[in-house]
N, C-alpha and C positions, 0 to 999 in steps of 0.2 A: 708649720706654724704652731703656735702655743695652742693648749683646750683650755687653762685654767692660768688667771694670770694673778697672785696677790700683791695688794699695793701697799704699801708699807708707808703710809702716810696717812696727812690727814686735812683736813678743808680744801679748800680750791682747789688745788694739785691732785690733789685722792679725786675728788670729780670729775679733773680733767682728765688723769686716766684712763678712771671706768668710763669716760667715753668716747675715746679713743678704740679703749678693748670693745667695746659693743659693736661700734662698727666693725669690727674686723670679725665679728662673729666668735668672740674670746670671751669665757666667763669670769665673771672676776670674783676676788674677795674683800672684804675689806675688813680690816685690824681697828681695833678703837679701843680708846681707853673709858672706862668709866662715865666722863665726863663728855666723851664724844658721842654717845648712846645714841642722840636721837638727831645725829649729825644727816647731812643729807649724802652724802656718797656712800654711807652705812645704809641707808634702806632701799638706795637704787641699785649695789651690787647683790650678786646670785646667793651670797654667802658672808657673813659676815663673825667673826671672832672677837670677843674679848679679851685683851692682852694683858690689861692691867689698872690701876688706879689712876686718879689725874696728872703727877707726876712723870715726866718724859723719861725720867732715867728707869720709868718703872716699866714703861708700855713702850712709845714710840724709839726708847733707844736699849730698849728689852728682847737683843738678840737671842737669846735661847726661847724666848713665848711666841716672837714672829717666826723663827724657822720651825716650832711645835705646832705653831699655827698652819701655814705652809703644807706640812707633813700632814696633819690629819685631815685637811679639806683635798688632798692631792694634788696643790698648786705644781706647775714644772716652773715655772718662772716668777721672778718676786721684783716687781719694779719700788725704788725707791723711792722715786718722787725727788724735794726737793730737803735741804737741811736734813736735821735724824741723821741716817747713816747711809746719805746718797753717797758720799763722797770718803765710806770707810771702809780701805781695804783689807781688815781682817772679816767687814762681813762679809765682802765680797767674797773671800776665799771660801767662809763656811756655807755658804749656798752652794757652792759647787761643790763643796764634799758631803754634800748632803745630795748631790742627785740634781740638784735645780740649776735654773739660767739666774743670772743675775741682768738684768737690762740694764747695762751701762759700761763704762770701760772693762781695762780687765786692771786686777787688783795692782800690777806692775804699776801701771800711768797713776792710780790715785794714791798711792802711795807717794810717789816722788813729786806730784804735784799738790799733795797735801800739804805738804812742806816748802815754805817759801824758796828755802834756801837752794833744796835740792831743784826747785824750779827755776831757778834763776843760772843756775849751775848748767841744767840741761839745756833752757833754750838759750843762753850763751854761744855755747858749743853750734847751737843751729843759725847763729848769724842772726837772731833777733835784739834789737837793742832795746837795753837797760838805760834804767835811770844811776847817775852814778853814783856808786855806792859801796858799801863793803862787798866783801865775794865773798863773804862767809858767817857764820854765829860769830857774835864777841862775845869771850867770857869772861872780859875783866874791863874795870873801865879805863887802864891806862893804855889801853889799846883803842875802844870804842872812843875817847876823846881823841887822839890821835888821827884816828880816822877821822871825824867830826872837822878838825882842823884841816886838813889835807882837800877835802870837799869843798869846803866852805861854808857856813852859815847860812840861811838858815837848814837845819835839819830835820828829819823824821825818826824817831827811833822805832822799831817796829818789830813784835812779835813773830817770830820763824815761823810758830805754827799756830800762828792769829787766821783770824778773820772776822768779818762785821764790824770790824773798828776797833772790836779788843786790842789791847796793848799797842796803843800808837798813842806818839807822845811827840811834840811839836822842840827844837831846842833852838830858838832864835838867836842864840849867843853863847860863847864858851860857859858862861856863867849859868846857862840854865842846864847844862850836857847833863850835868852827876844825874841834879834832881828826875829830868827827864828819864832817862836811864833807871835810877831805880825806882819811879811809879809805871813804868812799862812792863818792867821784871816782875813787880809786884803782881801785875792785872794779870800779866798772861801768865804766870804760875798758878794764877788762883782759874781762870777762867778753863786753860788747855792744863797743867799740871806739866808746862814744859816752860822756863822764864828764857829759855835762847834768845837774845834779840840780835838785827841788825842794824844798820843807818846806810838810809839814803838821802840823797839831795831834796828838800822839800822846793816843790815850783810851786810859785807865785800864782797862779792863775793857767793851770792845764783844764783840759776838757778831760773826762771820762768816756772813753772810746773803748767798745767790744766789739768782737768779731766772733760769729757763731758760722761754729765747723759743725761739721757730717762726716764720719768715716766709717766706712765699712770694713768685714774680716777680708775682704778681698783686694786689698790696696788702694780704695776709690777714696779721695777727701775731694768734699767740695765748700766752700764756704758760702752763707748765707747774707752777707752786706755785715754794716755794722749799725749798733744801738748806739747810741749817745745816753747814758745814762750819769750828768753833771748834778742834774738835782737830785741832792744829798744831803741831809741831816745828820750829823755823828756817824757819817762814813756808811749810812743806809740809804740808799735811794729811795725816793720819793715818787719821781716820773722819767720816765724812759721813751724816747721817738727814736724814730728812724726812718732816712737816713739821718745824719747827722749833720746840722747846719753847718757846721764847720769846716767839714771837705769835699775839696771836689770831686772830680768822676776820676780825676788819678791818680789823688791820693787815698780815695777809697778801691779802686784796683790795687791797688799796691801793696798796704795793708790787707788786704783778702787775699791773697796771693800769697803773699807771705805767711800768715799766720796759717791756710791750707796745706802750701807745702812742709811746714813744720811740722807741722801733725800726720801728714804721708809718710817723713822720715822716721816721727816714732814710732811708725805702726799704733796711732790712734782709729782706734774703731766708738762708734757713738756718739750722742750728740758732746760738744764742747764749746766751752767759749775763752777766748782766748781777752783778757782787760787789757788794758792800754791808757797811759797818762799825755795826752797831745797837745804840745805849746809850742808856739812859734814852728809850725809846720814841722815838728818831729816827734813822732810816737814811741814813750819808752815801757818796756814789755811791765805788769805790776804782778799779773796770776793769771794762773787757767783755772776755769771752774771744770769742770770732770763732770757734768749731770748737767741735766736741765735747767734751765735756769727761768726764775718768776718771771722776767720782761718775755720769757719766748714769741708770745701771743704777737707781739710788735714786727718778728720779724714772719712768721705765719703772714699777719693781716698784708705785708705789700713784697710777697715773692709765691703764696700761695702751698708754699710746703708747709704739710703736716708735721710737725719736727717730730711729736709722742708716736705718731706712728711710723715714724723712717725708726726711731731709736728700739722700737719693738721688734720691728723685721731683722735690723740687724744685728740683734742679740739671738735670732729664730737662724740667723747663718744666711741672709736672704743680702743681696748686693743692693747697694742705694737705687733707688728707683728713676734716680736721671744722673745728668752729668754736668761736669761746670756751663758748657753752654747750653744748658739749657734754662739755667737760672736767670730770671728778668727782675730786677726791682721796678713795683710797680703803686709809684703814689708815695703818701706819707702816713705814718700813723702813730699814736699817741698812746702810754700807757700810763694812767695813775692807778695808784697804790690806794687802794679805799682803807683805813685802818679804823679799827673801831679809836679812837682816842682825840681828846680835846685836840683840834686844829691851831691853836696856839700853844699851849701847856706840854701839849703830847702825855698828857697823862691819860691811861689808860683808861677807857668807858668798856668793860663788859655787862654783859646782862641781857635782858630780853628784847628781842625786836618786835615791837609792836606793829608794825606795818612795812613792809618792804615792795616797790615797786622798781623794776629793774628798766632802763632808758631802753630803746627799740629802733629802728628805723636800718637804712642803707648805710653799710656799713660797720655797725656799730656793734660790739662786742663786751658782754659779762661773764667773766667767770670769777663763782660767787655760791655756797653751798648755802647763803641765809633764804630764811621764806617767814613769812609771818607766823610769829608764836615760837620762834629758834632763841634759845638761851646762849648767848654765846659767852663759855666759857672763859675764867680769868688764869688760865694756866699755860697761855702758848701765844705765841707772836698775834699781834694786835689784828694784821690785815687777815682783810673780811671780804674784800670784792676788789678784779679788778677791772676796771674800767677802758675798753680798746677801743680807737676810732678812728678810721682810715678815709684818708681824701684824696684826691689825685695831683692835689699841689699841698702844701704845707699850710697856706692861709684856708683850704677848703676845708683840712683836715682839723683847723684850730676853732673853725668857726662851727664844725658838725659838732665836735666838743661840750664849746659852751651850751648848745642847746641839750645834750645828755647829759651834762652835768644838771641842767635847771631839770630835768625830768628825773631824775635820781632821787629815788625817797627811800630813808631808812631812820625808820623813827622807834622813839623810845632810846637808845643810845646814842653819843656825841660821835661823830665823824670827822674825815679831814675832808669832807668834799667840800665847806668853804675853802679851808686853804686851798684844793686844786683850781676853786675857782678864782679867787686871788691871784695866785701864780700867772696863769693863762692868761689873765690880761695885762701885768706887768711889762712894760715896754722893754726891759732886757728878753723878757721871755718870746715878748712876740716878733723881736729884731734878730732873735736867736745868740744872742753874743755875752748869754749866761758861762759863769765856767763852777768848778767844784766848788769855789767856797760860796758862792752868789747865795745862795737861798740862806746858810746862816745868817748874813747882812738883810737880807728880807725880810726874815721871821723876827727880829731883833728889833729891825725899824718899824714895821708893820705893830708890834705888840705893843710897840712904846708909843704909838701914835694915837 
């Protein structure tokens, strides 16, 4: 096992690992920028480095000061946490040329599924279905309208080597294809510095359906149920439960099973999750995220696996700690996104927390690096807490909820916990029969009203 582990991150995630690494008796470090100084996972780990100024391209995505960092505290392993450079296979390669483990795939898998295309490409091959669509980058648009046509209307134009919603662009008709097309080129050149797009079939009214694997270097994949992760704002999720209202106990075997063995074929070792867009009882493959992912906590709270520490063992060479039957889904559980930011506007609220009280009770789960007298930073993604809470039916689980939510104090900046508490009482939300585009319709009527 590891003596010294650095985290290569920052807020919640950076927390969650260093404690993760304490139990297991592992010292950690923690990297920060400037701005992160008096951050809370900075003063609980053994060791802490300064990388760089508040700027991420300067600190948190500053490969040569995290692996100098690394090097001089004597880290053997450097977990990435989540965004940064979880999911970038040339860091991955220079941690192992430097001596160290990287805790996470190996640079092969995030490479190819960095890339939509080459994703689409692979699990193709493995008998997973797609949404229909090109099989490939267009790089002109007498081809990408062609295609468009061929489909049918309405479409998706979509960035190769997008994510969080960059470069997607909606073309509800032949006449919107060009425009579409080139303000997608435009975002994702400027965004990734790559304008490759593709098109697929845009559906009406799908759910957001994941499925979180486990694979170890020894052949094992198991998979962990799936999240429903529908509520989404500009292609960012908002709140995540699981299971999923929406399928049964066969069609969530089925999907688990599949997206497991897919990940056996590649030789995937680490945690993964595998998206999925599911309409009319059929799920078409979107991406595999390669790292941990924000909702994990969701599927932790009702199966009872440690995901950060199965991902740490077996990046140490250690085999998964159980097997597919061993796994039970047990209950329901609920995750919202605490973001520091106006709950209507979504405009950003940084600054100081004057008082912070974090909700308590059976069940109920915080992970959240604020504490009274925390400045929180205006340089890095908004969310600040998140909020977990687990029931044994679904209405137990909505009602433990509402009373954490009313216990939830974070004053001095604006929050979205009214919107989480708005949401959760919404009869699509408490009927379960929400899908992707539901919560823009919400936020829209809700603000007009």
């Amino acid at each position: 096992m590891f003596e010294k582990v650095l985290i290569a991150n920052r807020g919640e995630i950076a927390l969650r690992i260093h404690r993760a690494c304490r139990e297991m008796g592992i010292h950690t470090v923690a990297v920060h920028s400037t701005a992160d100084a008096n951050a809370m996972h900075v003063r609980l780990a053994d060791e802490s480095v300064c990388i760089g100024p508040p700027s991420s391209s300067q600190s948190y995505l500053n490969m040569p000061a995290i692996l100098s960092a690394a090097i001089i505290t004597g880290a053997d392993a450097i977990h990435p946490g989540v965004g940064f450079l979880s999911e970038n296979g040339n860091f991955a390669t220079m941690v192992a040329e430097h001596g160290m483990t990287f805790i996470g795939p190996d640079p092969h898998h995030l490479e190819i599924m960095g890339d939509k295309v080459a994703a689409k490409d692979t699990v193709r091959e493995l008998g997973i279905p797609l949404v229909p669509g090109s099989e490939g980058a267009l790089t002109d648009d007498a081809t990408a309208i062609r295609v468009a046509d061929e489909i049918g209307y309405p479409v998706l134009v979509k960035a190769a080597a997008g994510g969080g919603g960059r470069g997607m662009k909606v073309a509800y008709s032949r006449d919107q294809i060009e425009s579409a097309l080139r303000m997608a080129r435009n975002e994702a050149r400027s965004a990734f510095g790559n304008d490759a797009v593709y098109i697929e079939k845009y559906l009406g009214h799908p759910r957001h359906i994941e499925v979180q694997v486990l694979g170890d270097r020894h052949g094992n994949v198991v998979h962990l149920g799936e999240r429903d992760c529908s509520l989404q704002r500009r292609h960012q999720k908002i709140l995540e439960e699981g299971p999923s209202p929406a399928l049964n106990a066969e069609q969530r075997e089925w999907i688990g099973n599949l997206a497991a063995d897919a990940c056996r074929r590649m030789g995937y070792h680490s945690a993964g999750t595998l998206e999925f867009l599911y309409e009319d009882g059929q799920f078409y493959f979107i991406e595999m995220n390669t790292r941990l992912q924000v909702e994990h906590p969701v599927t932790e709270a009702i199966t009872g696996v440690d995901i950060v520490r199965e991902q740490i063992r077996v990046a140490a060479g250690m085999p998964l700690a159980f097997e597919q039957a061993d796994v039970r889904i047990n209950g329901h559980a609920i995750e919202c996104r605490i973001n520091a930011e106006d709950p209507r506007t979504f405009i950003p609220s940084p600054g100081m927390v004057k008082d912070y009280h974090a909700p308590g009770g059976l069940d109920v789960r915080v992970d959240s690096g604020l504490y009274g007298g925390y400045r929180i930073p205006p340089y890095y993604d908004s969310l600040v807490a998140k909020l977990i809470v687990r029931g044994q039916s679904r209405n137990e689980c909505l009602m433990r909820l509402r009373r954490a939510l009313e216990e939830f104090v974070i004053e001095g900046i604006t929050t979205t916990i009214p919107l989480h508490q708005d949401l959760i009482a919404a009869p699509a939300f408490v009927d379960g029969t929400y899908d992707i585009h539901w919560l823009s319709r919400f936020v829209a009527e809700t603000s007009a009203s």
